[in-house]
N, C-alpha and C positions, 0 to 999 in steps of 0.2 A: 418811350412813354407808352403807358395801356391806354388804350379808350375805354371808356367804363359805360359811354353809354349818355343820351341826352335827356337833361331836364324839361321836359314836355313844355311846361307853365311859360317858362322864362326863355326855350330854345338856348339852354347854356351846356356847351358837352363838356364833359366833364372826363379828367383824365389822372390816368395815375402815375408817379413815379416815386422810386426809392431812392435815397443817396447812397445803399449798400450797392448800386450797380454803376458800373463808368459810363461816363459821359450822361449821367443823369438827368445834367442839364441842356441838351447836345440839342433838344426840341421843342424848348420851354418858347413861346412865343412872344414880342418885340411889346405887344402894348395889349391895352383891352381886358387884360386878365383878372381872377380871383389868384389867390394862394390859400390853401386850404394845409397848412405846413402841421404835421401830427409830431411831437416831440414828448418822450417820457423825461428825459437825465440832459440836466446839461454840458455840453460839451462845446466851449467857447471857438477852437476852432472849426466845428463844422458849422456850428450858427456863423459864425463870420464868411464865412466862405456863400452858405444859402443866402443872406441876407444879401452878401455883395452881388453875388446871381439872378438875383429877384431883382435889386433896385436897380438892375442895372437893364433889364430887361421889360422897365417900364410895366411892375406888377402896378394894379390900380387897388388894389383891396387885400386885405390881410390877414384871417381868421389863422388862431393859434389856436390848436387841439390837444388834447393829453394832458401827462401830471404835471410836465414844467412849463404848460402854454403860459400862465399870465407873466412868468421870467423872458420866454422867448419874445412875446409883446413888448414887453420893455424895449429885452433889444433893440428889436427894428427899431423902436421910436426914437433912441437912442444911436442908430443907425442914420436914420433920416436928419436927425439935428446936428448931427457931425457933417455929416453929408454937406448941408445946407452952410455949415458953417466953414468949412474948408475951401466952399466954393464963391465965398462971399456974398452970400445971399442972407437976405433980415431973417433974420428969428426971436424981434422984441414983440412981435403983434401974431396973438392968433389967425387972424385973416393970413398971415405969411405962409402958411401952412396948408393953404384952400389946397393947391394944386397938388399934391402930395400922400401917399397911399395912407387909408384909414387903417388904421388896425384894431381889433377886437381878441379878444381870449373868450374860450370857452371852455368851461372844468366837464360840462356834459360832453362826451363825443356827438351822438345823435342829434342832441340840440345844434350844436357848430354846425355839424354838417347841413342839416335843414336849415338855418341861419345866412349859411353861405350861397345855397341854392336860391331858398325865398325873400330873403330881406337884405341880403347887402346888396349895397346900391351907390351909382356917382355920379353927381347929377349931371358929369362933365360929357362923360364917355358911357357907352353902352358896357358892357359887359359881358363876352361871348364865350369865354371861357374858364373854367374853375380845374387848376392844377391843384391835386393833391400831391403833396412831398413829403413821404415817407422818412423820418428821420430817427425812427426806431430799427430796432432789430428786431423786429416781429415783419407782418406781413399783412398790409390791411385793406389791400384791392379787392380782396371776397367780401370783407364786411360791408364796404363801402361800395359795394355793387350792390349789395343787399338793398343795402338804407337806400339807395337810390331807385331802385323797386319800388322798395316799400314807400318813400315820399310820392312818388311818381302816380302809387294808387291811392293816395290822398291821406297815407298814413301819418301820424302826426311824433315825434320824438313822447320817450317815457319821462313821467314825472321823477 
């Protein structure tokens, strides 16, 4: 995993990784986390695989980025309620659900990203870290070092 670099505001470092490299997952941390997951295309077995490595890894918070983010959102939620139901745990009452990672989509990149840094929040746990994971074949630790500058000098996402 890259370090990218710490959000000043909120003291959140923020880090990168891709799922084109092994063991991607190998440094993802136990709890406390953001996921910042960028996804263009879907591809059912790699969302299975991220999903199962996240939840299991006690992600707290969920921002989907890219063209197929608000499909990947589904996922997870649809991850989390299997999850919940396989393990015999209620899922007639929204309250059931307090304990359990929020997830959000965002069709802006910039906006998600600023979103993830500024305003997601739980009112359970702190929040010490924001893993980006990479689930395209592009390359987005330069852009996302940028925007993390650029937030960091008080710059705000384009309309």
């Amino acid at each position: 995993m890259k370090f990218l670099g710490t959000y000043l505001r909120t003291e959140r470092e923020v880090y990168y990784a891709s799922t084109k490299d092994q063991n991607w997952e190998k440094d993802l941390p136990i709890d406390n986390w953001l996921l910042v997951a960028i996804v263009d295309q879907e591809d059912e077995q790699l969302w299975e695989q991220v999903t199962e490595v996240c939840l299991n890894h006690h992600v707290t918070y969920i921002c989907t980025l890219g063209k197929a983010c608000e499909k990947l959102h589904d996922w997870f939620d649809e991850s989390i309620l299997i999850r919940r139901f396989n393990l015999g745990l209620p899922t007639d009452h929204e309250n059931d659900f307090e304990y359990e990672p929020m997830t959000t989509w965002h069709n802006q990149f910039e906006e998600g990203f600023w979103f993830a840094l500024n305003t997601a929040y739980d009112e359970y746990v702190d929040i010490n870290k924001v893993i980006c994971i990479d689930m395209t074949h592009e390359e987005h630790s330069e852009l996302l070092s940028e925007l993390l500058f650029k937030i960091n000098e008080g710059g705000l996402p384009s309309d």
